[in-house]
C-alpha positions as a Markdown table, in Angstrom:
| # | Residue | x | y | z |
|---|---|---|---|---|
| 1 | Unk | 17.5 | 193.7 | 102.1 |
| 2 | Unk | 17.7 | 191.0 | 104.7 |
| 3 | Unk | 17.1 | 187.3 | 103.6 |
| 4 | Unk | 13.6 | 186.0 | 104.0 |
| 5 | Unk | 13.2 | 182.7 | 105.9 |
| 6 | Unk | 10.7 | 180.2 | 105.4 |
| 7 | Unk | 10.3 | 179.6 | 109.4 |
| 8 | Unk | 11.0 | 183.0 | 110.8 |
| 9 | Unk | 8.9 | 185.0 | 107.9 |
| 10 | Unk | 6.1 | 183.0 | 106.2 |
| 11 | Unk | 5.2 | 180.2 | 108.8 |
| 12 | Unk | 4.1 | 182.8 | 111.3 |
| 13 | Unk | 2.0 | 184.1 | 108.8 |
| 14 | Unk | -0.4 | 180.8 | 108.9 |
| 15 | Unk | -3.2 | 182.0 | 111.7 |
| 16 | Unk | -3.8 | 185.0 | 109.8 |
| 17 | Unk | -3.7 | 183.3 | 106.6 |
| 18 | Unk | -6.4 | 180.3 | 108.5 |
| 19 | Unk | -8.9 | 183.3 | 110.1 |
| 20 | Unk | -9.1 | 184.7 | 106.6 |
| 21 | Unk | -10.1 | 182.0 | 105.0 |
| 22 | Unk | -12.3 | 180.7 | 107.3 |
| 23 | Unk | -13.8 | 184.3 | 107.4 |
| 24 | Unk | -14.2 | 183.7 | 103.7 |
| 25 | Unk | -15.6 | 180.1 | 103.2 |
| 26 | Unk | -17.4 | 180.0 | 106.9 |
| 27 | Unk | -16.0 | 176.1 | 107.2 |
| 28 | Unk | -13.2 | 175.3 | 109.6 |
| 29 | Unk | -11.8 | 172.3 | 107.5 |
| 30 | Unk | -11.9 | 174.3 | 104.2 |
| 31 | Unk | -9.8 | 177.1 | 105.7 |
| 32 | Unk | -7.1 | 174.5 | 107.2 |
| 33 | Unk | -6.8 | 173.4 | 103.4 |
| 34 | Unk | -6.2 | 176.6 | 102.1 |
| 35 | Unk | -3.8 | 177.8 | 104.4 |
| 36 | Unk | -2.0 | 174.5 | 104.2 |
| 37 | Unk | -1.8 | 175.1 | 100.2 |
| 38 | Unk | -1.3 | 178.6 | 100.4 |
| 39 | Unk | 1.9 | 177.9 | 102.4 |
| 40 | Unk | 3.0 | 175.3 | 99.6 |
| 41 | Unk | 2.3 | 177.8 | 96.9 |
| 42 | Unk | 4.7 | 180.8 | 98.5 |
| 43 | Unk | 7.1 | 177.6 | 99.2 |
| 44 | Unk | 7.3 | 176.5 | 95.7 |
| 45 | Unk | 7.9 | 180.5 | 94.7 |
| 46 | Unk | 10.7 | 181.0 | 96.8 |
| 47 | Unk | 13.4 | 182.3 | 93.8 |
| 48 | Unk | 10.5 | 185.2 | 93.8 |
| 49 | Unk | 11.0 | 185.8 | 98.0 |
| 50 | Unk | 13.4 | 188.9 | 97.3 |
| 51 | Unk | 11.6 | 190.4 | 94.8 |
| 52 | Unk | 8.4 | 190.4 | 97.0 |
| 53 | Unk | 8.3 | 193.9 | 99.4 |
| 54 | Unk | 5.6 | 192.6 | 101.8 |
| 55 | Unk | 5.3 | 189.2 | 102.4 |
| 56 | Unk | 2.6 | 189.6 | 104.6 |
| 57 | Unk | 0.2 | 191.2 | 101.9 |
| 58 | Unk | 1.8 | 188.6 | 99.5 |
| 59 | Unk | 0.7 | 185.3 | 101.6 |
| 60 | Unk | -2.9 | 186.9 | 102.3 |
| 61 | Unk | -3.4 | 187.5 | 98.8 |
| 62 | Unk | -2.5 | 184.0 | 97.3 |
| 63 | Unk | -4.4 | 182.8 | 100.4 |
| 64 | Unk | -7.9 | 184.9 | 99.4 |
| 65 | Unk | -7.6 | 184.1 | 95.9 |
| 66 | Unk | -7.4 | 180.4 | 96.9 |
| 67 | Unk | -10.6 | 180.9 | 98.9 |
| 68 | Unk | -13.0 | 182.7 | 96.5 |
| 69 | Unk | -11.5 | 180.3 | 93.8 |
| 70 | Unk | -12.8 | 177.8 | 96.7 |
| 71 | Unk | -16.6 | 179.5 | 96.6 |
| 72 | Unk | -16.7 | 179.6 | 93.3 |
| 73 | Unk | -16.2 | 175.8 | 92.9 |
| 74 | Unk | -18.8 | 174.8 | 95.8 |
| 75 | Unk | -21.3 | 177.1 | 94.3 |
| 76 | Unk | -20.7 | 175.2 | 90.7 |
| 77 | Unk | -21.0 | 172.1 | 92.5 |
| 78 | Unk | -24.0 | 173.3 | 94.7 |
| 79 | Unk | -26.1 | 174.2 | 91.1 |
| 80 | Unk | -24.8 | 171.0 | 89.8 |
| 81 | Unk | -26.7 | 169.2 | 92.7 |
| 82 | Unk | -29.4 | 171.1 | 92.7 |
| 83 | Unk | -30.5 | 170.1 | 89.5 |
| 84 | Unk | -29.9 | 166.8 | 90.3 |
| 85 | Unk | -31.9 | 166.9 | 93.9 |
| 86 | Unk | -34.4 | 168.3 | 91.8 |
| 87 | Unk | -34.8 | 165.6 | 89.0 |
| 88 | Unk | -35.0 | 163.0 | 91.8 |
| 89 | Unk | -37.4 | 164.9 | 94.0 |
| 90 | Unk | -40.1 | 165.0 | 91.2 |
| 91 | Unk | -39.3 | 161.4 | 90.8 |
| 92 | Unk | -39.4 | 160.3 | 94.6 |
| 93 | Unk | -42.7 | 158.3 | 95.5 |
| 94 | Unk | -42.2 | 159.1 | 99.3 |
| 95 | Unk | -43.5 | 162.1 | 101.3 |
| 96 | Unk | -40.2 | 161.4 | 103.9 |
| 97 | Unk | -37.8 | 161.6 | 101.5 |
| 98 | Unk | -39.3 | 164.8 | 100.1 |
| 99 | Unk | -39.2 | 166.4 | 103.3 |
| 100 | Unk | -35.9 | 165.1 | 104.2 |
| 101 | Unk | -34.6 | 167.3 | 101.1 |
| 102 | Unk | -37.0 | 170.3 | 101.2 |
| 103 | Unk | -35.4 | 170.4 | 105.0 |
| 104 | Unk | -31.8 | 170.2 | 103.4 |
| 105 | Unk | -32.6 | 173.2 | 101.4 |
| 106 | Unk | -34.0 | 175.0 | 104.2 |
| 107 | Unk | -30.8 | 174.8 | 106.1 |
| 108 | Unk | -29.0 | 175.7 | 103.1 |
| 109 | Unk | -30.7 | 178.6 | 102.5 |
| 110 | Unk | -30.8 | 179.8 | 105.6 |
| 111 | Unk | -27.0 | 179.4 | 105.5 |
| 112 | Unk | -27.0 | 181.1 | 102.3 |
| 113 | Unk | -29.0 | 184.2 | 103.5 |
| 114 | Unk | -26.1 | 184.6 | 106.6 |
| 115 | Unk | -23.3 | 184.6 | 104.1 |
| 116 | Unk | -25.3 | 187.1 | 102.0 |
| 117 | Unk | -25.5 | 189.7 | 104.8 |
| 118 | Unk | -22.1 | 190.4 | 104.2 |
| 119 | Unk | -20.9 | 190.3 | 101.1 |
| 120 | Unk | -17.5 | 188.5 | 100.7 |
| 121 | Unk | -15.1 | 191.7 | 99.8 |
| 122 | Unk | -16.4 | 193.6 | 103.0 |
| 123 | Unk | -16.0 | 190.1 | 104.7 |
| 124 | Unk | -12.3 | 189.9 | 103.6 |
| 125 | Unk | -11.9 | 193.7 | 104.4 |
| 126 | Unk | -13.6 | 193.6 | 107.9 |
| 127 | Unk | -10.9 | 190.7 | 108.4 |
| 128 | Unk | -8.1 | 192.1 | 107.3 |
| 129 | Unk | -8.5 | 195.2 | 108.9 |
| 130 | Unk | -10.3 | 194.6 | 112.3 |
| 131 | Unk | -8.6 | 191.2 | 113.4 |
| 132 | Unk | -5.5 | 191.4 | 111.2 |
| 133 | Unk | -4.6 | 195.0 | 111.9 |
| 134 | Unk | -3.2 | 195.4 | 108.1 |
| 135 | Unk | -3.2 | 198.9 | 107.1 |
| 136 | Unk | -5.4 | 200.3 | 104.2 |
| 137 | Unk | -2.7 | 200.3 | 101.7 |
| 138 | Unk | -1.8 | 196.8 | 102.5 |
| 139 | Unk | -5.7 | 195.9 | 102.2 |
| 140 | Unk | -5.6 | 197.3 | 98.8 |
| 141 | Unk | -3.0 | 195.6 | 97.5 |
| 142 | Unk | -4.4 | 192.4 | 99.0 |
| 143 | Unk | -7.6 | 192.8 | 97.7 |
| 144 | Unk | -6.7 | 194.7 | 94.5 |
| 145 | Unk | -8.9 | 197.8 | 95.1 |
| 146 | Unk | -7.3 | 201.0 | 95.7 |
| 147 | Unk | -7.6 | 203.1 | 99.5 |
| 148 | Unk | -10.6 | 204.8 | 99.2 |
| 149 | Unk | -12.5 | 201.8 | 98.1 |
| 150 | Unk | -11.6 | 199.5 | 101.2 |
| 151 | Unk | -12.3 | 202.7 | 103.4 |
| 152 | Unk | -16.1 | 202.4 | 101.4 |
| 153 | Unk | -16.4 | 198.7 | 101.9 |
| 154 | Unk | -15.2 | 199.0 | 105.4 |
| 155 | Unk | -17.8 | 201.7 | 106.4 |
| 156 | Unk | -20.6 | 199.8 | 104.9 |
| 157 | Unk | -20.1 | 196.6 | 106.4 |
| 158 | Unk | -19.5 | 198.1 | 109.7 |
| 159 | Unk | -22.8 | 200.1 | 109.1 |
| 160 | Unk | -24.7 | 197.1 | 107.9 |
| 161 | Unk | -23.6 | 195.2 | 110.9 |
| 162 | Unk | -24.5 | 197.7 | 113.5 |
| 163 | Unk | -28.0 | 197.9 | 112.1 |
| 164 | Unk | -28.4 | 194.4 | 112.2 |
| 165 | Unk | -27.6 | 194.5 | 116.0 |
């Protein structure tokens, strides 16, 4: 097995490893982040680099579990806020600041109801396989599903995508 080498092998890896998780939180900044700590993550593991077969499907899998762990935090956070917007919007005497925050969670809903048109696995699929060019077996193994399943996700979101064109 030949020797895998942090610049040749795994820093090349980085763009696909930034489009996917931008293509999975939606914020430029977010996805810089979780590349960069994706890349210190699969640094830090390098006694396990020879035991790895694809390093490919190895980086884009620590990479999406960083981003969904990502979502999942914003989301607690977002609820966490909400309830907090909402105590001090009963308690506001202003009609400007009420609008300013029922406009907030306009926007935010609005942004909401774009991410929900696809949901995030056939998001992560549609990534992987349409810009990354990663095979279905390598999709399964990133996303922990099995071939048939991406194959079903991938149809569907390419189907829900062409109707909403």
């Amino acid at each position: 097995m030949e020797k895998i080498r942090f610049h040749n092998d795994i820093l090349p890896l980085k763009d696909k490893i930034f489009r996917l998780a931008l293509r999975i939180t939606l914020r430029r900044e977010v996805a810089e982040d979780i590349t960069q700590e994706t890349l210190v993550r699969v640094w830090e593991r390098r006694g396990e680099w020879d035991t790895i077969e694809n390093m490919e499907v190895y980086c884009l899998t620590i990479g999406r579990r960083l981003a969904i762990d990502h979502l999942r935090q914003r989301q607690q956070q977002t609820e966490r806020e909400g309830e907090i917007t909402d105590y001090h919007l009963s308690a506001a005497s202003t009609d400007r600041m009420a609008d300013e925050v029922l406009d907030q969670k306009q926007r935010v809903a609005q942004v909401m109801e774009l991410i929900e048109q696809l949901p995030e696995m056939q998001r992560t699929i549609i990534e992987l396989r349409d810009i990354e060019g990663l095979k279905y077996d390598e999709i399964a193994q990133v996303t922990g599903l099995n071939e048939t399943q991406v194959k079903v996700y991938l149809h569907r979101a390419r189907k829900k995508i062409r109707e909403s064109l």
